[in-house]
PDB file of N, CA, C and O in Angstrom, chain B, residues numbered from 101:
ATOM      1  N   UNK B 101    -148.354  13.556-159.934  1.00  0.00           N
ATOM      2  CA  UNK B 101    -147.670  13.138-161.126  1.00  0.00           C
ATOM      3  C   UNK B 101    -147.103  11.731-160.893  1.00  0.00           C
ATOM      4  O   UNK B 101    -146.230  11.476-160.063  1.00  0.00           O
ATOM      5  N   UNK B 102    -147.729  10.786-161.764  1.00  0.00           N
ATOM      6  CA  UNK B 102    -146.962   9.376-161.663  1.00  0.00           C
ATOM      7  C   UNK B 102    -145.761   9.597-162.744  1.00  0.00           C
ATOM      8  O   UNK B 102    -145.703  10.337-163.726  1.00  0.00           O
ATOM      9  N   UNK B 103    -144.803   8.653-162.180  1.00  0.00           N
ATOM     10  CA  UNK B 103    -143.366   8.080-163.000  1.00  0.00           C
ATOM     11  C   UNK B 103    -142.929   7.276-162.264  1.00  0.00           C
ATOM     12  O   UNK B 103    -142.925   7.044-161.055  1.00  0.00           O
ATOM     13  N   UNK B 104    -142.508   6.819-163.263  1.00  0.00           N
ATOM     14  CA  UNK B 104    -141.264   5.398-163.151  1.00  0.00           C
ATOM     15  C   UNK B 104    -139.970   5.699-162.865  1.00  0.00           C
ATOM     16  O   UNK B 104    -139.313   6.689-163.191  1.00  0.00           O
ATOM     17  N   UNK B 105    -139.735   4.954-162.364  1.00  0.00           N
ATOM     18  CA  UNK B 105    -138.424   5.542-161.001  1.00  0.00           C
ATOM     19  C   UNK B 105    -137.248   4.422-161.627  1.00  0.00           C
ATOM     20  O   UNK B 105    -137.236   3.210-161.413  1.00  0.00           O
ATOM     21  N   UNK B 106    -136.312   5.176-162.428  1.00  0.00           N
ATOM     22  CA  UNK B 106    -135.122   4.237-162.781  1.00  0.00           C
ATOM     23  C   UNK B 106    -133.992   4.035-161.956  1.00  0.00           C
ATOM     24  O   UNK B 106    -133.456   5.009-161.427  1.00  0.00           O
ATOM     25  N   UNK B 107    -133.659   3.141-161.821  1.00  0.00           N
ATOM     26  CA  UNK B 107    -132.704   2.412-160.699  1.00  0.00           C
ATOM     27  C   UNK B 107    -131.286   3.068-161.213  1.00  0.00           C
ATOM     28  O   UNK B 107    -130.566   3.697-160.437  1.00  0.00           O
ATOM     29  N   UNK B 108    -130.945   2.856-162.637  1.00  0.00           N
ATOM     30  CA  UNK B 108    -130.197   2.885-163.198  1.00  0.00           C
ATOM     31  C   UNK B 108    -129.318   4.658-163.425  1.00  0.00           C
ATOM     32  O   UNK B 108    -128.137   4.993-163.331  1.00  0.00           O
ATOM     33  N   UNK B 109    -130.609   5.446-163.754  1.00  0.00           N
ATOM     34  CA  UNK B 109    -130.458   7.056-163.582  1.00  0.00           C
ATOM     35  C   UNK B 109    -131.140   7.689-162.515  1.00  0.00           C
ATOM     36  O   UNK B 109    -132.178   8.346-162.600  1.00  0.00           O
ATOM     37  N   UNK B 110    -130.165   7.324-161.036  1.00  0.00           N
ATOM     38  CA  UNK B 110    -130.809   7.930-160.099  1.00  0.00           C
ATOM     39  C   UNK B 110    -131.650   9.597-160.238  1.00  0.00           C
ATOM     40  O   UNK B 110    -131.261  10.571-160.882  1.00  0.00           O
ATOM     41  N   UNK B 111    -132.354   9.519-159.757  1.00  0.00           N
ATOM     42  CA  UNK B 111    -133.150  11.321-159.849  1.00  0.00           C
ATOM     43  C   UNK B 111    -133.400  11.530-159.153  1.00  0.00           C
ATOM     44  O   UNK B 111    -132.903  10.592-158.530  1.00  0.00           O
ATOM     45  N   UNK B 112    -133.971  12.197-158.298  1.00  0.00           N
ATOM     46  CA  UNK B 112    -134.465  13.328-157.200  1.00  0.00           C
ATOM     47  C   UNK B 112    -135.747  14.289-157.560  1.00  0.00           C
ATOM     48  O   UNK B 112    -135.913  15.471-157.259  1.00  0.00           O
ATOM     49  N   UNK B 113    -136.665  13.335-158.356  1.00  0.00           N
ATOM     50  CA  UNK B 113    -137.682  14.200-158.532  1.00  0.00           C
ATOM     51  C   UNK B 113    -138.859  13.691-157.749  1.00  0.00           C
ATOM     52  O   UNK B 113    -139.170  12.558-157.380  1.00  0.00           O
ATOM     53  N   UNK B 114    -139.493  15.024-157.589  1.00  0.00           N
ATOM     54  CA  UNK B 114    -140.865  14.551-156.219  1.00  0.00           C
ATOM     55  C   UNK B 114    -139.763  14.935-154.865  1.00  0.00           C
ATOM     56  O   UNK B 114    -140.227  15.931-154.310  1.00  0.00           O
ATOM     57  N   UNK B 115    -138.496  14.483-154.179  1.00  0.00           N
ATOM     58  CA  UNK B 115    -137.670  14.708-153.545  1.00  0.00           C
ATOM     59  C   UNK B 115    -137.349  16.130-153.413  1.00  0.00           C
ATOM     60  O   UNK B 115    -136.496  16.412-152.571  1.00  0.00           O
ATOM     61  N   UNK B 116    -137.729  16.811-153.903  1.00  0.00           N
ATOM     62  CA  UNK B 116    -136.468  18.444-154.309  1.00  0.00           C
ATOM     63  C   UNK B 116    -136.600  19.235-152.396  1.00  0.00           C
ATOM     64  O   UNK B 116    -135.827  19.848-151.660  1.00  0.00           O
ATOM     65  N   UNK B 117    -137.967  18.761-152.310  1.00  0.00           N
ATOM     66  CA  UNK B 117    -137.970  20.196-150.837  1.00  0.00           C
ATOM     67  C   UNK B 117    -137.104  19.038-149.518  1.00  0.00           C
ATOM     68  O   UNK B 117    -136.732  19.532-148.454  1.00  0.00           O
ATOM     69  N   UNK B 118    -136.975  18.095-149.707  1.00  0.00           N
ATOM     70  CA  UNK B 118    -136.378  17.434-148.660  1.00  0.00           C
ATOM     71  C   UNK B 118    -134.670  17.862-148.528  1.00  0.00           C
ATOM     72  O   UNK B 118    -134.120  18.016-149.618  1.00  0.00           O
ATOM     73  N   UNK B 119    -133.788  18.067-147.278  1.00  0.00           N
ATOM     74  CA  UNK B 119    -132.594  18.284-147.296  1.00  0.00           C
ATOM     75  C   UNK B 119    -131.859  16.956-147.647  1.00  0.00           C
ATOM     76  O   UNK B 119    -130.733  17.068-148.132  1.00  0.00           O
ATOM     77  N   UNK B 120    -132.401  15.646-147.443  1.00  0.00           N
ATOM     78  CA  UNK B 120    -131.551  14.591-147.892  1.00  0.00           C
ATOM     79  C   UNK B 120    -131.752  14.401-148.564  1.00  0.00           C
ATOM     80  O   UNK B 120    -131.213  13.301-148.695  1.00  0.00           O
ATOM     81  N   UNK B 121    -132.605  14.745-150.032  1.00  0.00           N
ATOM     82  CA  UNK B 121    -132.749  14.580-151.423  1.00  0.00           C
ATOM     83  C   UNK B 121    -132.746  13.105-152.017  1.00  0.00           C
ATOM     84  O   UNK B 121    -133.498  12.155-152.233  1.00  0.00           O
ATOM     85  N   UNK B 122    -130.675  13.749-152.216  1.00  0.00           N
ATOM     86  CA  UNK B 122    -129.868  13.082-152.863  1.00  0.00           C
ATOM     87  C   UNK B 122    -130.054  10.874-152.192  1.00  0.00           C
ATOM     88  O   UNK B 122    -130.232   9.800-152.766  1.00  0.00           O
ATOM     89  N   UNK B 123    -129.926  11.186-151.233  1.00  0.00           N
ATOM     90  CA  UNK B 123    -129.825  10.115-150.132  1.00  0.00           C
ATOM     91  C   UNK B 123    -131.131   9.315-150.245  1.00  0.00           C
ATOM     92  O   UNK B 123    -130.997   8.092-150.207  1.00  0.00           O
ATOM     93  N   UNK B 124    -132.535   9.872-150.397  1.00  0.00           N
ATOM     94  CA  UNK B 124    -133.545   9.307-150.336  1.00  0.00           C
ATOM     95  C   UNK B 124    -133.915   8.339-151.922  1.00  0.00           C
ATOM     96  O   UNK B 124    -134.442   7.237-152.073  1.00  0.00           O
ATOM     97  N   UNK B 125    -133.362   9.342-152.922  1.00  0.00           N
ATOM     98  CA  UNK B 125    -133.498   8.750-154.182  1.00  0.00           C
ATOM     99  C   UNK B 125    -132.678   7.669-153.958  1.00  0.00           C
ATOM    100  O   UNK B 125    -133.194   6.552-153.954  1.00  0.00           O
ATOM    101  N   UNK B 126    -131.472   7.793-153.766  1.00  0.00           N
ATOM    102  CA  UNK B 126    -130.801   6.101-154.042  1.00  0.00           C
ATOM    103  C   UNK B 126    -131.117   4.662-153.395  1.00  0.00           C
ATOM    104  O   UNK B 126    -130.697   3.560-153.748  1.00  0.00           O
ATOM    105  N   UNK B 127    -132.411   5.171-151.824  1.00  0.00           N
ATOM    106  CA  UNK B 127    -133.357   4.400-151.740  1.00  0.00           C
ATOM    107  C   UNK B 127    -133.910   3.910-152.103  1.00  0.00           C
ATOM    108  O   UNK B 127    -134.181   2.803-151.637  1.00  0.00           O
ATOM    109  N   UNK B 128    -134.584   4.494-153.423  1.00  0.00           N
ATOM    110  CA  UNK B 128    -135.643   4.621-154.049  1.00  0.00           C
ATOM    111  C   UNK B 128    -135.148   3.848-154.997  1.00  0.00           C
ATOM    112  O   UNK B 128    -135.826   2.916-155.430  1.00  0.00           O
ATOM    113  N   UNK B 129    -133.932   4.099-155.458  1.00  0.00           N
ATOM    114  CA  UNK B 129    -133.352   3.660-156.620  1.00  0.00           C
ATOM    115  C   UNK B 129    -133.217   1.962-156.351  1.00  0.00           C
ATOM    116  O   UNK B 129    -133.671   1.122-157.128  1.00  0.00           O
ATOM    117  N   UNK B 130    -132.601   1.703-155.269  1.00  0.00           N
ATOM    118  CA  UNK B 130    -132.270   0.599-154.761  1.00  0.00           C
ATOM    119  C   UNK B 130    -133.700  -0.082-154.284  1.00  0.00           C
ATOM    120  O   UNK B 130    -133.719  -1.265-153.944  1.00  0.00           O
ATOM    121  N   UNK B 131    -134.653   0.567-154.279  1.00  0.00           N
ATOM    122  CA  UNK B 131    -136.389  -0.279-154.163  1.00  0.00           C
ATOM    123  C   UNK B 131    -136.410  -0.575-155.378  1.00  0.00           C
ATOM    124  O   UNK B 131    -136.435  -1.804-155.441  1.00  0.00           O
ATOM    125  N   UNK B 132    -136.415  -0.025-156.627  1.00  0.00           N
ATOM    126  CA  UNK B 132    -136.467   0.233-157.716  1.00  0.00           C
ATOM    127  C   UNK B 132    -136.052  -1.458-158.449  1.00  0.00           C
ATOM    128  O   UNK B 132    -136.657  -2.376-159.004  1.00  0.00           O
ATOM    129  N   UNK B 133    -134.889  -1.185-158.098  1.00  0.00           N
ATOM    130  CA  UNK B 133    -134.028  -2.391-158.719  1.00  0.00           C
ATOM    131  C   UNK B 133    -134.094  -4.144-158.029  1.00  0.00           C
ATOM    132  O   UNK B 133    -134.016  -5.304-158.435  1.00  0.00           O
ATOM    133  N   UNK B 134    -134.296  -3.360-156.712  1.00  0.00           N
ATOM    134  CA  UNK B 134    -135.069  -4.863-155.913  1.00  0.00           C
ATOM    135  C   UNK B 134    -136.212  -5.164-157.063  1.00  0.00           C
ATOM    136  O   UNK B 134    -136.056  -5.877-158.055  1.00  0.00           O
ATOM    137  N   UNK B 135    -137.502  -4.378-156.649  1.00  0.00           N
ATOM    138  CA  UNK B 135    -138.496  -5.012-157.242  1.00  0.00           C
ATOM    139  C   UNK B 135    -138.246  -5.536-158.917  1.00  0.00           C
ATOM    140  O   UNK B 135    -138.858  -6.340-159.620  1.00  0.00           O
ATOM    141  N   UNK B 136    -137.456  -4.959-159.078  1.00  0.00           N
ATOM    142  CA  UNK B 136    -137.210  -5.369-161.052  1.00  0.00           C
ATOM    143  C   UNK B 136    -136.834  -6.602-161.084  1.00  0.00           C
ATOM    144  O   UNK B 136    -137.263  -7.468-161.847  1.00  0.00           O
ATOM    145  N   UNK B 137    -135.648  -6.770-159.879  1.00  0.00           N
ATOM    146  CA  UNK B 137    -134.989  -7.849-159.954  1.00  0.00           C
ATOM    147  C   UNK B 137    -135.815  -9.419-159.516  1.00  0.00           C
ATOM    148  O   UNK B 137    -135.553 -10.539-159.955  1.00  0.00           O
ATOM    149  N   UNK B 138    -136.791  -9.053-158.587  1.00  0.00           N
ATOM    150  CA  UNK B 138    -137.852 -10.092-158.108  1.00  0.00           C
ATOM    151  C   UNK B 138    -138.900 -10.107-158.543  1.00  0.00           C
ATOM    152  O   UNK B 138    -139.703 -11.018-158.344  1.00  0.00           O
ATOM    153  N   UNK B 139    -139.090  -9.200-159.162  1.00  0.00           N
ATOM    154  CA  UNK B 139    -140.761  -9.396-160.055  1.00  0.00           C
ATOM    155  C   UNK B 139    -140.627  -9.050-161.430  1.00  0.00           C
ATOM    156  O   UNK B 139    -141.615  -9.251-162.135  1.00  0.00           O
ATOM    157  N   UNK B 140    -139.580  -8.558-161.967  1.00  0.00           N
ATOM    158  CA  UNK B 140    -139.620  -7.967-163.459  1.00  0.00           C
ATOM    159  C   UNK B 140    -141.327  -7.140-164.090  1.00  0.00           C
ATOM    160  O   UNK B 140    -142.234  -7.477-164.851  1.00  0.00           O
ATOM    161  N   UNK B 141    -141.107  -6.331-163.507  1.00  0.00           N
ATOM    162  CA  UNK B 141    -141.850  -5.259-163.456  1.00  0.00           C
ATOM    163  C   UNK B 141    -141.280  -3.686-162.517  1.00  0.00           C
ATOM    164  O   UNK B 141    -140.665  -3.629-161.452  1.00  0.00           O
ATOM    165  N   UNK B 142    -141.759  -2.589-163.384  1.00  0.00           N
ATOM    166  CA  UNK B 142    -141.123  -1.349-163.190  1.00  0.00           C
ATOM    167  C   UNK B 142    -141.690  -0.667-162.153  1.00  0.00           C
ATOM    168  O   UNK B 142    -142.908  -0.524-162.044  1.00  0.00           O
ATOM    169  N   UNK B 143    -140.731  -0.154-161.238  1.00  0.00           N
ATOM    170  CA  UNK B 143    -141.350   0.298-160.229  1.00  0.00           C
ATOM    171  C   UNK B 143    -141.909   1.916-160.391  1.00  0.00           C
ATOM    172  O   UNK B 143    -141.186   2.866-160.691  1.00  0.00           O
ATOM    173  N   UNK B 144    -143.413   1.982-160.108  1.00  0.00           N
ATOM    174  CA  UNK B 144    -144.190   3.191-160.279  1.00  0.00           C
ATOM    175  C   UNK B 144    -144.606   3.842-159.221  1.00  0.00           C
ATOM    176  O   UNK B 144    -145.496   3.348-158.529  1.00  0.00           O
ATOM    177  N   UNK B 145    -144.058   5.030-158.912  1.00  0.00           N
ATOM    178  CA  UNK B 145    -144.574   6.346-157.449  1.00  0.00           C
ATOM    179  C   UNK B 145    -145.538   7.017-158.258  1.00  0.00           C
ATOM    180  O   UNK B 145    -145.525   7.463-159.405  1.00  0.00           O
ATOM    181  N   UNK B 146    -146.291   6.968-157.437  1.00  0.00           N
ATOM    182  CA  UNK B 146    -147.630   8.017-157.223  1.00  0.00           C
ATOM    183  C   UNK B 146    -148.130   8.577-156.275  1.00  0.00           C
ATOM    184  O   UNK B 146    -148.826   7.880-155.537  1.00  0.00           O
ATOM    185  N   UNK B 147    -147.986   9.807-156.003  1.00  0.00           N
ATOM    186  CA  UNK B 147    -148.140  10.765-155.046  1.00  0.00           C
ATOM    187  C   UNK B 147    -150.128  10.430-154.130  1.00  0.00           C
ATOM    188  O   UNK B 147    -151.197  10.470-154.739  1.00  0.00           O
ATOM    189  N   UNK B 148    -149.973  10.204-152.942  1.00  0.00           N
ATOM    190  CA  UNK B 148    -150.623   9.740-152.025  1.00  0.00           C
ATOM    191  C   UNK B 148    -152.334  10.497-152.470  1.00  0.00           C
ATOM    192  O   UNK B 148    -153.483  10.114-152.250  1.00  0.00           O
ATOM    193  N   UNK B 149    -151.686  11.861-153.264  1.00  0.00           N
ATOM    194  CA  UNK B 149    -153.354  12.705-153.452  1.00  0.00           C
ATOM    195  C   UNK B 149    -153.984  12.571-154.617  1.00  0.00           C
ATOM    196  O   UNK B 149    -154.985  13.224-154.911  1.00  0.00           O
ATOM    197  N   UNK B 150    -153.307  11.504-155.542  1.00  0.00           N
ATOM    198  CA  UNK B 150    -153.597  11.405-156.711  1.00  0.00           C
ATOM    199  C   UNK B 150    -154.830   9.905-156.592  1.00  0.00           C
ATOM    200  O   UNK B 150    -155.921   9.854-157.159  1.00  0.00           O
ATOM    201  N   UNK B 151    -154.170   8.736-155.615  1.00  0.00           N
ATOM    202  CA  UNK B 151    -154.458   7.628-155.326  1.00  0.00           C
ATOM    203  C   UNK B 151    -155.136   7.143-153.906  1.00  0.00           C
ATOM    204  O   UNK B 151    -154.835   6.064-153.394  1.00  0.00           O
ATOM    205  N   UNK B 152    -156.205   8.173-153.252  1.00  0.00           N
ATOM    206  CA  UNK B 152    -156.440   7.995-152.348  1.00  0.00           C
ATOM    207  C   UNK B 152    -156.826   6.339-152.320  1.00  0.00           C
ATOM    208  O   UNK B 152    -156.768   5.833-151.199  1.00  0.00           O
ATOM    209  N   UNK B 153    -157.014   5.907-152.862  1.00  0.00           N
ATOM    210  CA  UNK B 153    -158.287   4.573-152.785  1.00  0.00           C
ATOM    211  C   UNK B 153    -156.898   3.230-152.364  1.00  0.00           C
ATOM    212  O   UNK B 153    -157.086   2.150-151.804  1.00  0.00           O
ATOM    213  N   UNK B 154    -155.649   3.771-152.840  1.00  0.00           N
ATOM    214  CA  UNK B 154    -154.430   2.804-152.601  1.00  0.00           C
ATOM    215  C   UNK B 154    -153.998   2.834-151.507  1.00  0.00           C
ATOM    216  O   UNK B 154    -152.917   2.285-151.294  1.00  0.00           O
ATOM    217  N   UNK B 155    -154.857   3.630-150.220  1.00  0.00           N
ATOM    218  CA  UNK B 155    -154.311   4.015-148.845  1.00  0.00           C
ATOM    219  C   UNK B 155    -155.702   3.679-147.822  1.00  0.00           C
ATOM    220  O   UNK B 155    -155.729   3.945-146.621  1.00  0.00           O
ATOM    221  N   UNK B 156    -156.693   3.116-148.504  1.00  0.00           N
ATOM    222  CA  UNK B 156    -157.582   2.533-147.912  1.00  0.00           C
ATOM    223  C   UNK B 156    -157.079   1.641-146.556  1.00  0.00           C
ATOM    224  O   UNK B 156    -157.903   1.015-145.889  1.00  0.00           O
TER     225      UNK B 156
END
């Protein structure tokens, strides 16, 4: 499942089976807002089995 990862409304989805959850999203969140802030463009996760060809 791709989505766009808002900086702004941290979430924890894709995250849920990890014990640091909470901790990893605001990583994420804070990648999130980097890249917005230096490229103005939205940052998009996509799970590694969806996109093999991006791990070439």
């Amino acid at each position: 499942m791709t989505y766009k990862l808002d900086f702004k409304e941290v979430s924890t989805i894709g995250l849920e089976s990890s014990p640091v959850a909470e901790a990893f999203a605001g990583l994420r969140a804070n990648e999130a807002r980097y890249f917005w802030n230096k490229y103005k463009h939205e940052f998009i996760t996509t799970p590694a089995a969806e996109a093999p060809e991006i791990l070439k």
